[in-house]
Each structure stands twice: as C-alpha cells, then as structure tokens.
Backbone bond lengths (Angstrom), bond angles and torsions (degrees), N, CA, C in turn:
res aa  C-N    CA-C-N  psi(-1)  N-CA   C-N-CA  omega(-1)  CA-C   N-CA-C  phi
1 X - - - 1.440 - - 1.531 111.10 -
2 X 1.130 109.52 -22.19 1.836 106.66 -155.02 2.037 92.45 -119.26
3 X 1.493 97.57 -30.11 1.266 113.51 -173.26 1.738 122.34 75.18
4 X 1.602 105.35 18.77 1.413 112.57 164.87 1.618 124.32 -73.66
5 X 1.163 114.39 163.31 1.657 123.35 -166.89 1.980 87.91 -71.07
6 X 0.841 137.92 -153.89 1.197 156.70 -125.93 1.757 107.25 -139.05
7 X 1.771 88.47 -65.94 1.689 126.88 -179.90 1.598 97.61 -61.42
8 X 1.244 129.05 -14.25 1.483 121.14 -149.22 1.987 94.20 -126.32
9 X 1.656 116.94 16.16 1.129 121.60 -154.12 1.715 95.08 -112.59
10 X 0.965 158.94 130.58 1.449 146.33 159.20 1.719 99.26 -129.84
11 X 1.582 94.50 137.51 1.431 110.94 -174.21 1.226 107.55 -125.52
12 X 0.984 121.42 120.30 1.587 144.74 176.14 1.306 122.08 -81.52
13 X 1.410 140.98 103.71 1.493 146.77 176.41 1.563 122.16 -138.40
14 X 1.104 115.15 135.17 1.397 109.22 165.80 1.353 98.69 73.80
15 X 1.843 117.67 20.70 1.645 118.85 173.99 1.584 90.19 -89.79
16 X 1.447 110.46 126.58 1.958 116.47 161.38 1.715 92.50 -67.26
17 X 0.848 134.71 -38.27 1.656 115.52 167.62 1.395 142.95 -56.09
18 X 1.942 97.10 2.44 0.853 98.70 -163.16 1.686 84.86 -121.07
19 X 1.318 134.96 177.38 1.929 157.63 -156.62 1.597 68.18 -86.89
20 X 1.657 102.75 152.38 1.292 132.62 148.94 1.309 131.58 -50.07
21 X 1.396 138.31 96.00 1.120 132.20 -164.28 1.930 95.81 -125.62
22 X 1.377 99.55 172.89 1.776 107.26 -174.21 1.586 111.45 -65.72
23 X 1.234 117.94 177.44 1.599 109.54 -177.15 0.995 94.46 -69.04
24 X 1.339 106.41 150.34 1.900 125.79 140.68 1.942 112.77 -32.71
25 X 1.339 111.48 132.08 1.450 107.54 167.66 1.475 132.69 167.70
26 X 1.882 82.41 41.96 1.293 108.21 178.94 1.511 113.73 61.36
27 X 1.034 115.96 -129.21 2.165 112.85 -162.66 1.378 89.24 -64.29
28 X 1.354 152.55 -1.77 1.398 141.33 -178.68 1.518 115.51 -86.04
29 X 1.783 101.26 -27.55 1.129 88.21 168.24 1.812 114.60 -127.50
30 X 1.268 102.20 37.19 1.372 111.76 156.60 1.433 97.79 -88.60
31 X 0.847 134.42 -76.47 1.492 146.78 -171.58 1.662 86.46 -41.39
32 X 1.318 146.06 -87.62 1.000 144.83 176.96 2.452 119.30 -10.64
33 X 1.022 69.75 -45.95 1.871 83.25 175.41 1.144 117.99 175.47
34 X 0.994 103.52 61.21 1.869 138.76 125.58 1.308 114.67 -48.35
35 X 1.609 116.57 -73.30 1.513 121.89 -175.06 2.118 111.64 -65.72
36 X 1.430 100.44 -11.56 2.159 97.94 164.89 1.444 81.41 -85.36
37 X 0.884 132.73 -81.21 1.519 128.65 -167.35 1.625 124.59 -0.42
38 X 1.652 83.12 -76.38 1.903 89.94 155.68 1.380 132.96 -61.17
39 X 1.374 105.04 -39.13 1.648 99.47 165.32 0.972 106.66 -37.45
40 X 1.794 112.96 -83.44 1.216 111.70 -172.38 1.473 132.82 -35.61
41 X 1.247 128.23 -38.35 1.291 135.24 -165.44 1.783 95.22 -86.26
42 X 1.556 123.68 -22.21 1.482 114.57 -175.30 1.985 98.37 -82.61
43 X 1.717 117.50 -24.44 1.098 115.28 176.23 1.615 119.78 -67.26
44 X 1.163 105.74 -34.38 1.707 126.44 -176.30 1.493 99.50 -64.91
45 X 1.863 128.57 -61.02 0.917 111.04 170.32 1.183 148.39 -72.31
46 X 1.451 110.50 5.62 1.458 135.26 175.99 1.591 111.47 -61.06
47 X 1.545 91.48 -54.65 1.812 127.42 -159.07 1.790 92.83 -79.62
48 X 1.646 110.78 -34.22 1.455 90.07 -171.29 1.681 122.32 -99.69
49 X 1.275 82.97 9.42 1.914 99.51 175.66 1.764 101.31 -105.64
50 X 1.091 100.91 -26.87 1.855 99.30 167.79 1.358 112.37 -52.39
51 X 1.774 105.60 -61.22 1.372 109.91 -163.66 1.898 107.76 -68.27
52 X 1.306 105.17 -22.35 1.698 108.88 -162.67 1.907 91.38 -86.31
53 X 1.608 107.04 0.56 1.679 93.71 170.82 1.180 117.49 -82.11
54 X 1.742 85.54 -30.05 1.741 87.74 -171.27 1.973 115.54 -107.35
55 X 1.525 90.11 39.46 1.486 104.82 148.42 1.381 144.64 -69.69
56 X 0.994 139.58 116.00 1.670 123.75 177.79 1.159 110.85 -44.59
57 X 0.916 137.39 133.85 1.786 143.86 143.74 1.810 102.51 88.40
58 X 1.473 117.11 31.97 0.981 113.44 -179.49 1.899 119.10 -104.06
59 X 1.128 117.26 153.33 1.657 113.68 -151.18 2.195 89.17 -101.83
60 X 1.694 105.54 2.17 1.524 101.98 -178.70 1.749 107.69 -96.32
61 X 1.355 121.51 11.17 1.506 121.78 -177.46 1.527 87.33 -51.55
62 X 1.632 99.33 139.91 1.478 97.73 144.38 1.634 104.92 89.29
63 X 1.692 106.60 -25.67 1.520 106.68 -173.12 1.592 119.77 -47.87
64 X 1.227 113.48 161.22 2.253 104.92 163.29 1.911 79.98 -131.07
65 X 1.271 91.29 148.38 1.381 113.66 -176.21 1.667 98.02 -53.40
66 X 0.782 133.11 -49.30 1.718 135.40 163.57 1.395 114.95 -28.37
67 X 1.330 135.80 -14.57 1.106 157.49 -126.43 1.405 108.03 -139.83
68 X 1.500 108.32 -34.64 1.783 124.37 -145.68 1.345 97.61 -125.88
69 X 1.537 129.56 128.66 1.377 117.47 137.74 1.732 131.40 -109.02
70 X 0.851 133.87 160.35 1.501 139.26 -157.17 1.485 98.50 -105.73
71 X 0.855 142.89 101.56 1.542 158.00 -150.08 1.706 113.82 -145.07
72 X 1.421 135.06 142.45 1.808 120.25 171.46 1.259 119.62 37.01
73 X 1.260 126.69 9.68 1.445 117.12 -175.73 1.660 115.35 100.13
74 X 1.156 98.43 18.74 1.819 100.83 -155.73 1.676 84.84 -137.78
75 X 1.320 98.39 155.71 1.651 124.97 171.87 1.570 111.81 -104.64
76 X 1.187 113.90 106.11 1.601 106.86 -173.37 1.130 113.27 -114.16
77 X 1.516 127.19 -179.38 1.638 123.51 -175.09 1.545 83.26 -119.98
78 X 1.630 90.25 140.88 1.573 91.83 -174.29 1.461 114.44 -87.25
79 X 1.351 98.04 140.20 1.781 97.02 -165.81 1.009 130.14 99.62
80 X 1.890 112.30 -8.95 1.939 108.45 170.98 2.193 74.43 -145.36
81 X 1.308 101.20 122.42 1.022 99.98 -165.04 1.897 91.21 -90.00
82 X 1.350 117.40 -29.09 1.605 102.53 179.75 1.526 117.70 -68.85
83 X 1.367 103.58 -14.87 1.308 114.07 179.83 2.091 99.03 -64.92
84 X 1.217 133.64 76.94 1.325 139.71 151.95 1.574 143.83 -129.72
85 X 0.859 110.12 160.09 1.822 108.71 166.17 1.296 110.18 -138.21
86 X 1.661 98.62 151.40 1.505 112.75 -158.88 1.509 103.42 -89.35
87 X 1.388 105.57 123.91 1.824 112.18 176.48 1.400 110.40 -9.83
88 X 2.045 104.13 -73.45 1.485 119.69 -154.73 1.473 97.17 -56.54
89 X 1.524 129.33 -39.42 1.431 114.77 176.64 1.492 119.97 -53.04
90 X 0.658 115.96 -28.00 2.003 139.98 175.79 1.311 123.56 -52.77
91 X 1.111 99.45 -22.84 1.900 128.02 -156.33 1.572 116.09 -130.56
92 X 1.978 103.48 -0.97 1.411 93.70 -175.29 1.381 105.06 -75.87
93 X 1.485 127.32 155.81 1.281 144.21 -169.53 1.448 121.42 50.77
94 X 1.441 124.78 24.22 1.266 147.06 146.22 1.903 98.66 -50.18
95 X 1.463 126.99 136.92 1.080 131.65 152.38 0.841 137.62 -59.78
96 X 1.439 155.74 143.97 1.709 132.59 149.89 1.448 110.22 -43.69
97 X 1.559 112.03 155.06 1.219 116.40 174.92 1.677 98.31 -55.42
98 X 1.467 96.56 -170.06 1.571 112.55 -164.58 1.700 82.66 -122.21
99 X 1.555 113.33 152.02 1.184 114.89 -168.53 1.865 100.51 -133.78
100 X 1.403 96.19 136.58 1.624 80.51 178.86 1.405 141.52 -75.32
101 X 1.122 157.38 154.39 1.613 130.61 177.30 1.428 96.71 -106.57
C-alpha cells in the first residue's frame, strides 16, 4: 500500500501508549482494523503526493494518485520509473506524532 521495504515497517500493539483497541487475536483482529489501516495508509498517500507536488524540481506536480505508484520508498509516475521522489523528502518538517500521557 505505502510501497515500503518490510525492514522499514514497525507495528505497534498491546502499547498502553497507545488508544484502546480490541484484543490481539490474529485474523480477528486483522479483520477487526484492517479496513482503518487502509484508510489510514489511503490518507498517508494522499498527504505524501500533495507534499512531493509542492516540491521544487519534482516530476509529481500535478500528479492524482491514479497516476502514482508507491514503490522502495519512493513515489513514482507510473510508466517512467525515473520520473520519482523519495517519501522521506515528502515528510521533511512533518512532526512526530503526538503521544498521549
């Protein structure tokens, strides 16, 4: 979905730092929020092809996600594969999330 390596993935469960979610229990709670999951990940790529439009010297101006695939960490135009920009550039001056106390 996001088109990151594997190694570059961290999953969070069963963190008390983290909002109340259903037990842990394997496909019960994939099936359970799986579909926020994708939200989330269709919001992320929304936000990270926005910011890579409004890059200098970037070949995604103008892109619609229809347009784009998420590949190595990079946002590409489908069909000219040099045509990309790299996520982490996408994300500079993005905050850390906010954490609850």
């Amino acid at each position: 979905m996001l088109g990151l390596p594997l190694d570059k993935v961290k999953v969070k469960i069963g963190d008390s730092d983290l909002p109340p979610a259903p037990v842990e229990g394997g496909s019960w709670t994939a099936a359970s929020v799986g579909s926020a999951v994708m939200e989330a990940c269709d919001g992320i790529r929304k936000e990270l092809l926005s910011r890579a439009g409004k890059l200098k010297n970037t070949p995604l101006d103008g892109a619609e996600l229809a347009d784009v695939t998420f590949v190595d960490g990079e946002i590409r135009m489908k069909g000219d594969l040099p045509a990309a920009c790299p996520c982490p550039k996408c994300c500079a001056g993005l905050t850390s999330p906010s954490r609850r106390n």
